[in-house]
C-alpha positions as CSV (number, residue, x, y, z in Angstrom):
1,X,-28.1,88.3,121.4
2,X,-24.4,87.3,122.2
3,X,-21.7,89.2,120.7
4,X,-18.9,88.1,119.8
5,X,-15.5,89.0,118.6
6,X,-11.8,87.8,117.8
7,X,-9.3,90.6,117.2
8,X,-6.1,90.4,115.4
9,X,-4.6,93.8,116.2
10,X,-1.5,95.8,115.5
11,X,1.3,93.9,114.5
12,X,3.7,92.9,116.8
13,X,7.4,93.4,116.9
14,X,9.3,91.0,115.1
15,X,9.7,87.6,116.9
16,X,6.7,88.8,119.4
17,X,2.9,87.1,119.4
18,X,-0.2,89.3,120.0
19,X,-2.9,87.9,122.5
20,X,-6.0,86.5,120.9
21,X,-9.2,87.2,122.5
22,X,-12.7,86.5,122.3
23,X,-15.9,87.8,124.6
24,X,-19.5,88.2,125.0
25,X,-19.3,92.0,125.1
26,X,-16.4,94.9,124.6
27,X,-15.3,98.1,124.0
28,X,-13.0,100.8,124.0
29,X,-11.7,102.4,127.1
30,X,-12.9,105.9,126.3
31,X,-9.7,107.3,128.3
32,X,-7.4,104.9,126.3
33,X,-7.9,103.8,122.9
34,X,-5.5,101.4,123.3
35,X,-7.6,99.4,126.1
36,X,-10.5,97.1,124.8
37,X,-13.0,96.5,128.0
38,X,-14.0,93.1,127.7
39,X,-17.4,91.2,129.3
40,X,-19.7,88.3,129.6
41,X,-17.3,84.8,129.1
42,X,-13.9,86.5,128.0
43,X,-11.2,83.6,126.6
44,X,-7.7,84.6,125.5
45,X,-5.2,82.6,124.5
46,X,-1.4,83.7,123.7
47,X,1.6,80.8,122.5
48,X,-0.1,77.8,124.0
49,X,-1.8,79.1,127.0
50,X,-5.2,80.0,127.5
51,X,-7.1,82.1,129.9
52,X,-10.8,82.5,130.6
53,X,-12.1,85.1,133.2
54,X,-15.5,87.3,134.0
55,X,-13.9,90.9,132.2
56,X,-11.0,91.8,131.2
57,X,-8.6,94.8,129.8
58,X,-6.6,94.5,127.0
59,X,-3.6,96.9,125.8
60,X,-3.1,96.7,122.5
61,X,0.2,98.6,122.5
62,X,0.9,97.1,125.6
63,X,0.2,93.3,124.8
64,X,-1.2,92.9,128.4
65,X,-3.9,91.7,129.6
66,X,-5.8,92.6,133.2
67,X,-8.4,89.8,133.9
68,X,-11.2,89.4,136.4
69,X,-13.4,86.8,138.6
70,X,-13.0,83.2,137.8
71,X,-10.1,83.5,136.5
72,X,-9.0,79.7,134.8
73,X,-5.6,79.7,133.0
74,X,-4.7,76.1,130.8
75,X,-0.6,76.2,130.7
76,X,-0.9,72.5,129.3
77,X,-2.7,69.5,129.5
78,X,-1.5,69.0,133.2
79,X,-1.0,72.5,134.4
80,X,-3.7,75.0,135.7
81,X,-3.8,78.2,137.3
82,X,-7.4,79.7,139.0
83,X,-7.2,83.1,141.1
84,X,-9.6,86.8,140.8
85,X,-7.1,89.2,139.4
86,X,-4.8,88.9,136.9
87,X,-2.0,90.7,134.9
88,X,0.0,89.0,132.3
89,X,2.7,90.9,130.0
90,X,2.6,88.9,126.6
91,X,5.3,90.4,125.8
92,X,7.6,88.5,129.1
93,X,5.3,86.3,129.1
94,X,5.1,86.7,132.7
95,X,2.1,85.7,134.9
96,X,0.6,87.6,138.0
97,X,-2.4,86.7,139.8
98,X,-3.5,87.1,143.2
99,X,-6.4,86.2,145.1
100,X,-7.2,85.1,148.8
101,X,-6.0,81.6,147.4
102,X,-4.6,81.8,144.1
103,X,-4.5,78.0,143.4
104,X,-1.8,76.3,140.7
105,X,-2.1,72.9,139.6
106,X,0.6,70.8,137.8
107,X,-1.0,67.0,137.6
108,X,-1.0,65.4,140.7
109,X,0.4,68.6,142.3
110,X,-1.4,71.6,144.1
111,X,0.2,74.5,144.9
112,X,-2.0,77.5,147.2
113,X,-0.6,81.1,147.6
114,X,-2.3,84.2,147.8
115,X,-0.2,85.9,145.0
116,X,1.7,83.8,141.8
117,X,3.8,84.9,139.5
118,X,4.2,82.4,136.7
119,X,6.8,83.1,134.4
120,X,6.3,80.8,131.6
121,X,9.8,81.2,129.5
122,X,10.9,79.0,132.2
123,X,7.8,77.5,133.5
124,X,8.4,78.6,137.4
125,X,5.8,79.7,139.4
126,X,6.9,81.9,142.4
127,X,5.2,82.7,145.6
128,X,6.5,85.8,147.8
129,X,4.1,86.1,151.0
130,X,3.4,82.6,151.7
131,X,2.6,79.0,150.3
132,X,0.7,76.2,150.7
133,X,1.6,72.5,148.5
134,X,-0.4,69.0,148.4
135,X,2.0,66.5,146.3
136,X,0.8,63.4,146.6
137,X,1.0,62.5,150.6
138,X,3.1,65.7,151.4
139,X,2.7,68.6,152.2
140,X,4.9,71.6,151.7
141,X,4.4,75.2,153.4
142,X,6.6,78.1,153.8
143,X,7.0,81.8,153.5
144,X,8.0,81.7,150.1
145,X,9.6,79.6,147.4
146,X,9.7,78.7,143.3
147,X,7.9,75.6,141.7
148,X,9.7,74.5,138.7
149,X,6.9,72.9,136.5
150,X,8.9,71.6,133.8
151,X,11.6,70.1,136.5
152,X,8.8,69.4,139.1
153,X,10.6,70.7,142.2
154,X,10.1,73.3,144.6
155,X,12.7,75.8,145.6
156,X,11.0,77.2,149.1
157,X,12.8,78.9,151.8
158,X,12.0,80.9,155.2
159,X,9.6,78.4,158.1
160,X,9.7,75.5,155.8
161,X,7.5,72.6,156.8
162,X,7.6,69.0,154.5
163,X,5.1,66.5,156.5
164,X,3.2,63.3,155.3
165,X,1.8,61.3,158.0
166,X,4.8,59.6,159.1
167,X,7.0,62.5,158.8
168,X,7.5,66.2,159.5
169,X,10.4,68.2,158.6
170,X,11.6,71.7,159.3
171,X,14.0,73.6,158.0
172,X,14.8,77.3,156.2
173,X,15.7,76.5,152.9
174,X,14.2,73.2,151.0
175,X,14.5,71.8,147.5
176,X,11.7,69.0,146.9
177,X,11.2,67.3,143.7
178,X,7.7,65.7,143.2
179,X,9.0,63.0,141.0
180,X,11.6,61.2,143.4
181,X,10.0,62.5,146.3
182,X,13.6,63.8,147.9
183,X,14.4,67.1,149.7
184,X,17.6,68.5,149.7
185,X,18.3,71.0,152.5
186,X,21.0,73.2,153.0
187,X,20.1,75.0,156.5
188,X,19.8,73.3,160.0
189,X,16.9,70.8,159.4
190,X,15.0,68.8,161.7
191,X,13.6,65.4,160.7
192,X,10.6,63.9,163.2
193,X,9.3,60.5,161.9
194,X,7.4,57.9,163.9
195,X,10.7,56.3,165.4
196,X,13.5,58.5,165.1
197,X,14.7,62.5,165.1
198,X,17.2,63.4,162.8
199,X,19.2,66.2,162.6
200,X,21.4,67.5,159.8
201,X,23.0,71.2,157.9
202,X,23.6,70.1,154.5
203,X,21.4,66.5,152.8
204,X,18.9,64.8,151.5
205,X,15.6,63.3,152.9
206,X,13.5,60.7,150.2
207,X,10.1,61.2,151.4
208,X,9.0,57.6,149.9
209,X,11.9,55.4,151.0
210,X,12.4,57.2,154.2
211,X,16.7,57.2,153.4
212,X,18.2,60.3,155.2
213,X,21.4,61.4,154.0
214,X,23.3,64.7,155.8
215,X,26.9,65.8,155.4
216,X,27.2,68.7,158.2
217,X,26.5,68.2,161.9
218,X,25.0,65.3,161.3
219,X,22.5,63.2,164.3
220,X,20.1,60.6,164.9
221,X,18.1,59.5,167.6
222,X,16.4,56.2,167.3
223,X,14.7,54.5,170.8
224,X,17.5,55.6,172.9
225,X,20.6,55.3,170.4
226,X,22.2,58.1,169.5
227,X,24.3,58.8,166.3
228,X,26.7,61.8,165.7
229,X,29.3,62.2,163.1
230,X,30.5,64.6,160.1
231,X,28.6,62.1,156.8
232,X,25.7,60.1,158.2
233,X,23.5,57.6,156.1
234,X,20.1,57.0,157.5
235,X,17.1,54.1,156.5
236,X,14.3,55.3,158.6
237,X,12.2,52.4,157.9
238,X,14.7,49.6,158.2
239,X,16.3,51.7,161.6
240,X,19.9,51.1,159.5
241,X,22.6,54.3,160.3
242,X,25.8,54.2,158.7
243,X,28.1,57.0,160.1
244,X,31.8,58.4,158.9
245,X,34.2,61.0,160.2
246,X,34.1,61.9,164.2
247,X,31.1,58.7,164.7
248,X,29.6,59.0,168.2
249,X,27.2,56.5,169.1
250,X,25.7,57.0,173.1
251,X,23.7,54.1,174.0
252,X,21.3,55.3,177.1
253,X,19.5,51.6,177.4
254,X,23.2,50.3,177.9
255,X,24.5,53.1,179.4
256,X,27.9,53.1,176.7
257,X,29.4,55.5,174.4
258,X,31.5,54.3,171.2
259,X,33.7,56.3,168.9
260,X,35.6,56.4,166.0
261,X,35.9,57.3,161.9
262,X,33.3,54.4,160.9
263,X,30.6,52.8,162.3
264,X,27.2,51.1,161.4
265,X,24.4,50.3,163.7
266,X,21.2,48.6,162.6
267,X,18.4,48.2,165.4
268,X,16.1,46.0,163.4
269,X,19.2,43.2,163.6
270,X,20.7,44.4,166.7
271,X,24.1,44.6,165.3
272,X,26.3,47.3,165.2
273,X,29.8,48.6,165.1
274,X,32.8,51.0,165.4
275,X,36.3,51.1,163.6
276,X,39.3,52.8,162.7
277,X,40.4,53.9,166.2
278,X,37.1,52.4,167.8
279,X,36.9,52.9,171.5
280,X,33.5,52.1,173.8
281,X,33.0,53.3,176.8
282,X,31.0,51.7,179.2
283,X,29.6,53.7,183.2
284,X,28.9,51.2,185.6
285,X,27.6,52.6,189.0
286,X,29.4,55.5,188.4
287,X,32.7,54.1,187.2
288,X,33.8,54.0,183.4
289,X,35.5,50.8,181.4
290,X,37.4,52.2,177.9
291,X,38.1,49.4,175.5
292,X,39.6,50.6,172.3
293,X,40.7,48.4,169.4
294,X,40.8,48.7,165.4
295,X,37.3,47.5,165.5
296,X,33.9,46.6,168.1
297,X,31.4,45.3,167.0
298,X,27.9,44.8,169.8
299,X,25.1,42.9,169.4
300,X,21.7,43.6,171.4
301,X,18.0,41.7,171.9
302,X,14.8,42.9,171.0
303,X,14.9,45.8,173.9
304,X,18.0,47.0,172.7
305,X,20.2,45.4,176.1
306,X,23.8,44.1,174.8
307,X,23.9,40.2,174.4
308,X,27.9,40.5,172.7
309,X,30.8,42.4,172.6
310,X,33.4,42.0,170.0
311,X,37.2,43.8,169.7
312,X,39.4,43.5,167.2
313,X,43.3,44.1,166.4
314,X,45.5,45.7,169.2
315,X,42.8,46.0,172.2
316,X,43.4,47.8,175.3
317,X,40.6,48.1,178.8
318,X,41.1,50.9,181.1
319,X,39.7,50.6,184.2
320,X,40.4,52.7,187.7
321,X,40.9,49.4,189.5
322,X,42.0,46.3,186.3
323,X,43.5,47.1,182.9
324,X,44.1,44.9,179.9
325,X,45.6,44.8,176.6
326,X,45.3,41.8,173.9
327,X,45.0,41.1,170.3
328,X,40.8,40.5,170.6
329,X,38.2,40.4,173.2
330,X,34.6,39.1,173.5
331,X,31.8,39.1,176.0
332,X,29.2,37.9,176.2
333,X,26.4,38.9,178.3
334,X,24.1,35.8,178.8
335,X,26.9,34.3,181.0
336,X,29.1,37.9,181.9
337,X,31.6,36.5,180.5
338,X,34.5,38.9,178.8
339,X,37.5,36.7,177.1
340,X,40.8,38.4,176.0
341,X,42.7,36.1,173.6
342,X,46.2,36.3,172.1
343,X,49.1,37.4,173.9
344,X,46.6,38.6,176.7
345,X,48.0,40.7,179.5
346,X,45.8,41.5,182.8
347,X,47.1,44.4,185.4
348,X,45.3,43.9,188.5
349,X,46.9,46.1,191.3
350,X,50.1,45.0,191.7
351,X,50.1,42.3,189.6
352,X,50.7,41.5,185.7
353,X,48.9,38.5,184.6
354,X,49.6,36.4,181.2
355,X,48.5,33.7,179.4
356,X,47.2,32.1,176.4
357,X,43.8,33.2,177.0
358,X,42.4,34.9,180.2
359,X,38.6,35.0,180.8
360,X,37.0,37.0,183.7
361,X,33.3,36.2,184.8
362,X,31.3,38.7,186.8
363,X,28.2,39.2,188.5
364,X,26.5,42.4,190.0
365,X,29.5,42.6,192.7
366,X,32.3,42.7,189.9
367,X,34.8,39.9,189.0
368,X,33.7,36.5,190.6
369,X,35.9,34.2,188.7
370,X,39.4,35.0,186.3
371,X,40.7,31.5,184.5
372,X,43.9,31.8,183.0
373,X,44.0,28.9,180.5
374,X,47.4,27.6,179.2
375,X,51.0,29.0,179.9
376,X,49.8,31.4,182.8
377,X,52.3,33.7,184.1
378,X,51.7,35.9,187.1
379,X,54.1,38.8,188.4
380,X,54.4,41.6,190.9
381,X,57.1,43.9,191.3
382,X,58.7,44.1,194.4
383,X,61.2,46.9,193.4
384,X,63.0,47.7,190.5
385,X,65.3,44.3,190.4
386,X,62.7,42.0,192.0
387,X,59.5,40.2,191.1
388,X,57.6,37.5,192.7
389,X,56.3,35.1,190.1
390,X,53.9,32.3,189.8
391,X,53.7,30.1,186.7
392,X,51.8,27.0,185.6
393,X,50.3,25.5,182.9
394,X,46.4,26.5,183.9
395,X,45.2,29.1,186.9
396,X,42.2,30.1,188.5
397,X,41.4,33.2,190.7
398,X,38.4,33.0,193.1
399,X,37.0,36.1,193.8
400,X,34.1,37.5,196.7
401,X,32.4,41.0,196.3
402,X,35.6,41.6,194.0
403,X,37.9,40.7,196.1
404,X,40.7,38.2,195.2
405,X,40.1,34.8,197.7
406,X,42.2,32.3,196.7
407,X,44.1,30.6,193.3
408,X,44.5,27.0,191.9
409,X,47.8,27.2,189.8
410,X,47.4,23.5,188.7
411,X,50.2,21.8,186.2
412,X,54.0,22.1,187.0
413,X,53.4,25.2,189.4
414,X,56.5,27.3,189.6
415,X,56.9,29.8,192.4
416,X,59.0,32.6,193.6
417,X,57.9,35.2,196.2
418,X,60.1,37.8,198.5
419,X,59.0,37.1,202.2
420,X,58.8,40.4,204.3
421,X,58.6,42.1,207.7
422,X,57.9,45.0,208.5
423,X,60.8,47.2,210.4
424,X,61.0,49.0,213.5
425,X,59.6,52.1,211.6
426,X,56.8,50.1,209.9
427,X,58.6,49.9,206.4
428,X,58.7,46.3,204.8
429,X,61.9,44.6,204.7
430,X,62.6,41.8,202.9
431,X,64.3,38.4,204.9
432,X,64.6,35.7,202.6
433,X,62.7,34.6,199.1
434,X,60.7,31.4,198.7
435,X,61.2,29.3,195.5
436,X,60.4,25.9,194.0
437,X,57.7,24.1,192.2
438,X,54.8,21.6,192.8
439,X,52.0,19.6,190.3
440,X,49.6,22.0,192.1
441,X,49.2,24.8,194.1
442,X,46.7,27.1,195.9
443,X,47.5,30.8,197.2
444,X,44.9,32.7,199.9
445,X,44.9,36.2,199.7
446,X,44.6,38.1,202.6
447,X,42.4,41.2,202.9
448,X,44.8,43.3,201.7
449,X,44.9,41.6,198.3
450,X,48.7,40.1,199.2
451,X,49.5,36.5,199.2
452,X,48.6,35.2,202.8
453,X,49.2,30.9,202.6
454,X,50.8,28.8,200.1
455,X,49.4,25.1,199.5
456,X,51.7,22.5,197.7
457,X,49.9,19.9,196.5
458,X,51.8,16.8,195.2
459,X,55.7,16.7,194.4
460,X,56.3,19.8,196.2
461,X,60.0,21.5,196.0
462,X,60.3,24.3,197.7
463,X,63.6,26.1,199.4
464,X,63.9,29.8,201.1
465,X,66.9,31.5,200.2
466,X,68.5,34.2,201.4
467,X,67.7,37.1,199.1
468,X,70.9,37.9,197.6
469,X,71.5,33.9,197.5
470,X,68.5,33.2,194.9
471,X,69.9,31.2,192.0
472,X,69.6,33.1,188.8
473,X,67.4,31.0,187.6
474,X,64.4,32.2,189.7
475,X,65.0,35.7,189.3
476,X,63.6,35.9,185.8
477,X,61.8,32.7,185.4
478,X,61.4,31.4,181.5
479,X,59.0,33.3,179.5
480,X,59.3,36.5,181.8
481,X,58.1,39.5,180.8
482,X,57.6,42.7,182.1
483,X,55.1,45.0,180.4
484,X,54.4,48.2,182.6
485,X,55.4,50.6,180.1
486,X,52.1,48.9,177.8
487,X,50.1,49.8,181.0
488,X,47.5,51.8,180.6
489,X,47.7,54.3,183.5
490,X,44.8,56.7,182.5
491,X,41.9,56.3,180.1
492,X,43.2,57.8,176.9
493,X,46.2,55.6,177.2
494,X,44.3,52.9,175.8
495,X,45.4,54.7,172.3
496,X,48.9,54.0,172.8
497,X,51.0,51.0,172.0
């Protein structure tokens, strides 16, 4: 015949519940009068909770309770515990089971460890040896950690691991909350999803949305683009990075580097850029083109190759053998095409070139064609009081393998140039200066880059003068300028105006 029983023992200190129990069987520890031995379907229940389990002990004076096999504790309508051993202190109200898998259940949560300690004045489980947890599509594992049931977040720390099928990330010290689905990490973490590896010290991840956000040492790497900076804003699933503080972006497809304070670059469009002291540095066969301006912005296809190039506000180009400053650039790539607009200034060599607008097409040899549209005006110094000039209203440069072939200054063509022998010890000296004008002219270069013919077409007025005979007029002809100190001389100069 069953037997059973429901004590209501000594009374408890003021404040302080006694466990209720019932069983199939009991008695009295015959060491300790204060222990009931309990058997055969044993249920207690204590402020809310209740427990069911194979046997248990009960200390009366204690207000403990030791259960055994199939152990089932009901912490609410959602939350479960299930282990084989069990101690809980009604007085602390504190939980311990253990098991080879103590198993934990909070609605759509699992949690598997094989020791728990639930303390229920704050509803926080905590797991010291090592934890297994099923949330939905993620998983959580780790050494150890706390699981907040009334907050629904995890606290876990030492080999943590966060993974869904799209995701895995690891880290040492993780806060996840089961409700938003967002991590917050504070050690180095590592971020692996199906298109891109991120790296960060100090963020956040949202599992769901797939938004990365990191404020220390922060990195992406998305199909061979590259982001480093101090605050970094990632959307995984849209491939959208916005970066602040120290931005690097490498570009391995394109072969480029930019820089700066701010930048944005979202692959799904192909548009990105850099500002606030932007510079982009581009390697081709082994030599490097800087262009810095207050802003760059790039556009690129489908496989990531550039199709544009934008600069903005006070640009400057470094190269070892051309340098440029302007007010903006653009190239584009379907017809290699770079144009520098307002007040544009080319160094080539020797020579200073200006106009309205100056646009330089190349191919795989380097420059093939430079035009020089509207109010062109080409100098090179011949020493520190002397310049041969050309100016005309439109100019063309011809170019082979990168080497300057001939130019079409077209529309009233204005030139002066210092003629020149060489001496009995090989030095240059200058014998006369030509000067005048024509509708049209056309200059071959010779192979050492230097003026070689002169072709007047149409209306031509030209005289050679003695050199100290030239009329002032020619020396500095209207519109002269001479802007070598802006010159970019080595690549870092490009920040200074």
């Amino acid at each position: 015949m069953l037997f059973t029983f429901l004590f209501f023992l000594l009374p408890a200190a003021e404040g302080q519940k006694l466990i209720e129990y019932s069983a199939g069987m009991g008695s009295r520890d015959p060491d300790d009068g204060n222990i009931w031995i309990l058997f055969n379907g044993v249920t207690a229940r204590h402020e809310g909770m209740t427990l069911r389990s194979d046997s248990a002990h009960y200390n009366t004076k204690e207000n403990s309770f030791t259960a055994f096999g199939a152990i089932v504790i009901r912490l609410s309508d959602t939350t479960f515990i299930y282990g084989d051993r069990l101690f809980y202190d009604g007085n602390t109200r504190i939980v311990d089971i253990w098991d080879d898998t103590v198993l934990l259940v909070d609605g759509r949560t699992q949690l598997r460890a094989d020791h728990i300690t639930y303390i229920r004045n704050t509803e926080t489980a905590f797991y010291p040896h090592w934890g297994h947890a099923v949330s939905g599509l993620r998983k959580l594992d780790s050494q150890q950690g706390l699981y907040n049931a009334s907050r629904k977040e995890f606290y876990i720390y030492d080999s943590v691991q966060l993974s869904d099928d799209e995701m895995q990330l690891f880290t040492d010290t993780l806060i996840y909350n089961t409700v938003t689905e967002v991590a917050h990490f504070k050690s180095p973490t590592r971020i692996y999803t199906d298109s891109a590896f991120i790296y960060s010290e100090l963020g956040d991840y949202n599992t769901a949305s797939r938004e990365a956000t990191s404020f220390l040492a922060s990195h992406v790497n998305n199909k061979g683009r590259t982001i480093d900076c101090d605050t970094l804003y990632y959307h995984d699933s849209l491939r959208y990075g916005k970066a602040q503080g120290n931005v690097r972006i490498f570009d391995s497809v394109n072969n480029l580097t930019c820089t700066g304070r701010y930048g944005e670059s979202n692959q799904a469009s192909g548009f990105s850029f850099v500002t606030d002291s932007a510079l982009v540095v581009f390697v081709d066969d082994g030599d490097s083109l800087f262009l810095h301006a207050d802003s760059v912005y790039l556009t690129t296809d489908s496989a990531n190759h550039i199709q544009t190039v934008r600069a903005n506000y006070k640009v400057k180009v470094y190269r070892r053998d051309a340098q440029a400053m302007c007010d903006s650039a653009f190239y584009s790539a379907s017809d290699s095409l770079l144009s520098l607009y307002r007040n544009p200034v080319l160094w080539y060599e020797h020579y200073q070139c200006q106009a309205d607008t100056i646009e330089l097409q190349h191919d795989t040899s380097g420059v093939r064609q430079a035009w020089l549209r509207s109010s062109c005006f080409s100098i090179e110094q011949v020493d520190v009081e002397k310049f041969n000039q050309l100016k005309c209203k439109q100019g063309i440069v011809y170019f082979d393998k990168g080497e300057p072939l001939y130019a079409d200054m077209m529309g009233n063509a204005q030139m002066v140039y210092y003629i020149t022998e060489d001496d009995s010890s090989s030095h240059a000296a200058l014998v006369g200066v030509n000067a005048g004008t024509g509708t049209d002219m056309r200059i071959y270069f010779d192979t050492a880059r230097a003026p070689s013919r002169v072709v007047i077409y149409d209306k031509p007025d030209m005289k050679t003068y003695p050199v100290m005979q030239l009329p002032n007029e020619w020396k500095r002809m209207q519109g002269f300028q001479w802007l070598s100190r802006q010159r970019p001389r080595r690549p870092e100069d490009v920040f200074v105006w």
